[in-house]
C-alpha positions as CSV (number, residue, x, y, z in Angstrom):
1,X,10.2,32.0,-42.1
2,X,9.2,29.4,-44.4
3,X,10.1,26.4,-42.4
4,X,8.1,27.8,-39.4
5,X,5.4,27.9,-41.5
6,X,6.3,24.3,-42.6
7,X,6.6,23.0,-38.6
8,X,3.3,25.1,-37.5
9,X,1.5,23.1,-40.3
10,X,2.9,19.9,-39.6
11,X,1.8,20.6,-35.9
12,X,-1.3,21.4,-36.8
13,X,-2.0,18.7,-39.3
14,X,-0.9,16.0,-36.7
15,X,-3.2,17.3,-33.9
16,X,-6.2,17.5,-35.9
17,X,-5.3,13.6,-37.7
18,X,-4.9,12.9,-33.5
19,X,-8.8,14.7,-32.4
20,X,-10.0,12.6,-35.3
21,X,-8.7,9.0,-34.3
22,X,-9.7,9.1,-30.9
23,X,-12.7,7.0,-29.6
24,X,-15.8,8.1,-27.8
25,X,-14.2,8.2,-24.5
26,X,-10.6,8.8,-25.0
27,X,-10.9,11.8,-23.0
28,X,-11.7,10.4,-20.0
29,X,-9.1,7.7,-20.2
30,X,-6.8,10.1,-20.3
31,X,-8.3,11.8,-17.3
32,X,-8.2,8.5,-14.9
33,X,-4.5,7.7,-16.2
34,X,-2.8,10.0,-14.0
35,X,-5.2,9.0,-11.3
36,X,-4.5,5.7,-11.5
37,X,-0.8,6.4,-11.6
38,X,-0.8,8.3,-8.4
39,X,-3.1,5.6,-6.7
40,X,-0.6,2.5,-7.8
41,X,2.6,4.7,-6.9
42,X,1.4,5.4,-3.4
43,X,0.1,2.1,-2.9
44,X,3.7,0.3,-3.6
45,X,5.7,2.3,-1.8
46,X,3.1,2.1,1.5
47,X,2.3,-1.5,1.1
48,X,3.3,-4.2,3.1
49,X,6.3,-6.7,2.3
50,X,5.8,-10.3,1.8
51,X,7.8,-13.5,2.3
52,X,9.9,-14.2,-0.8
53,X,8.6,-17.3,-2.5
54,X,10.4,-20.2,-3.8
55,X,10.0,-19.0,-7.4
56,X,11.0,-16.1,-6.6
57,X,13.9,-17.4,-5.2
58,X,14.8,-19.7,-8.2
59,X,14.8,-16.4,-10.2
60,X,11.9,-16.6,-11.9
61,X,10.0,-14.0,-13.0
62,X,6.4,-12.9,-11.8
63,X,3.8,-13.0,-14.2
64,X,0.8,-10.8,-13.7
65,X,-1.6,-13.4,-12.2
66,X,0.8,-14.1,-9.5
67,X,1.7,-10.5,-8.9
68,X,-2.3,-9.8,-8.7
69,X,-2.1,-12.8,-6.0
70,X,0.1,-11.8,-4.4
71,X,-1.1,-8.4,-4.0
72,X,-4.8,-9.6,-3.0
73,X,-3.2,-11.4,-0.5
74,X,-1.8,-8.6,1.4
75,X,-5.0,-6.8,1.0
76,X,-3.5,-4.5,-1.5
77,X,-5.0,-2.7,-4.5
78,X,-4.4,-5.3,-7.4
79,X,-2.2,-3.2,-10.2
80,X,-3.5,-5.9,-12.6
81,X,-6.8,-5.9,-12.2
82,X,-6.4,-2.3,-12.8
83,X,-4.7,-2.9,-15.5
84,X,-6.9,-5.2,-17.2
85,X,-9.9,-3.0,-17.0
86,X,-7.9,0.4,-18.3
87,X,-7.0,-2.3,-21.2
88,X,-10.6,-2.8,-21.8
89,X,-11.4,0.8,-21.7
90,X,-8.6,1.6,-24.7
91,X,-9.7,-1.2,-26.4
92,X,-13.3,-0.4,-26.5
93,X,-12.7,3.0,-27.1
94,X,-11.0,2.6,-30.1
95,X,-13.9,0.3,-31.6
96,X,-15.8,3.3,-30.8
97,X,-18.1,1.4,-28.2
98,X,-18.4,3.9,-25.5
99,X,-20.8,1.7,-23.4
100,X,-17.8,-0.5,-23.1
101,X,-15.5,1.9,-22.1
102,X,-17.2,3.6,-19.6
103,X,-18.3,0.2,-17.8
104,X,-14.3,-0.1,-17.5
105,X,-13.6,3.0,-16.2
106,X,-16.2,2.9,-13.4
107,X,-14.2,-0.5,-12.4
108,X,-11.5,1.3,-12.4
109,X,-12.8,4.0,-10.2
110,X,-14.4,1.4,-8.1
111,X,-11.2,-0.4,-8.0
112,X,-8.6,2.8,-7.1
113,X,-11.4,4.6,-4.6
114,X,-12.9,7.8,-4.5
């Protein structure tokens, strides 16, 4: 009974030390996350394909810049522009500027839609 006691504690110590490290708008990053998981998941699996390009036949790899490209070029949503602003949100959020991190977020809402 004792180590139960133990483990509930050490539950309950780590999701207080959790509520207390996270910024201003930490809940509402987590909200848009699975949003913008859904959003990128449907939109590579419906999206149209693309010539391979020489790099990519030379085996490089893509970097993010010419996967955004690439994907702005087909007219599809850009998984690293949203990317980039969820990156700002987190980052702003945990130097507590909530301004910041909300600007970011409604990018990202603008960016996945409605």
């Amino acid at each position: 009974m004792t180590i139960v006691r133990l483990i509930h504690s050490a539950a309950a110590l780590v999701c207080l030390m959790s509520a207390a490290t996270a910024g201003p708008c930490q809940h509402e990053i987590d909200r848009m996350q699975p949003l913008v998981d859904a959003v990128l998941e449907a939109a590579a699996g419906s999206g149209p394909a693309a010539a391979e390009s020489l790099a990519a036949r030379l085996h490089r790899e893509p970097t993010p810049d010419s996967i955004a490209a690439a994907e702005k070029k087909l007219g599809e949503i850009s998984s690293g522009t949203i990317a980039a602003a969820m990156t700002r949100a987190r980052e702003a959020d945990r130097s507590g500027n909530q301004s910041a991190c909300e600007q970011a977020l409604a990018e990202v809402q603008r960016l996945i839609g409605p």
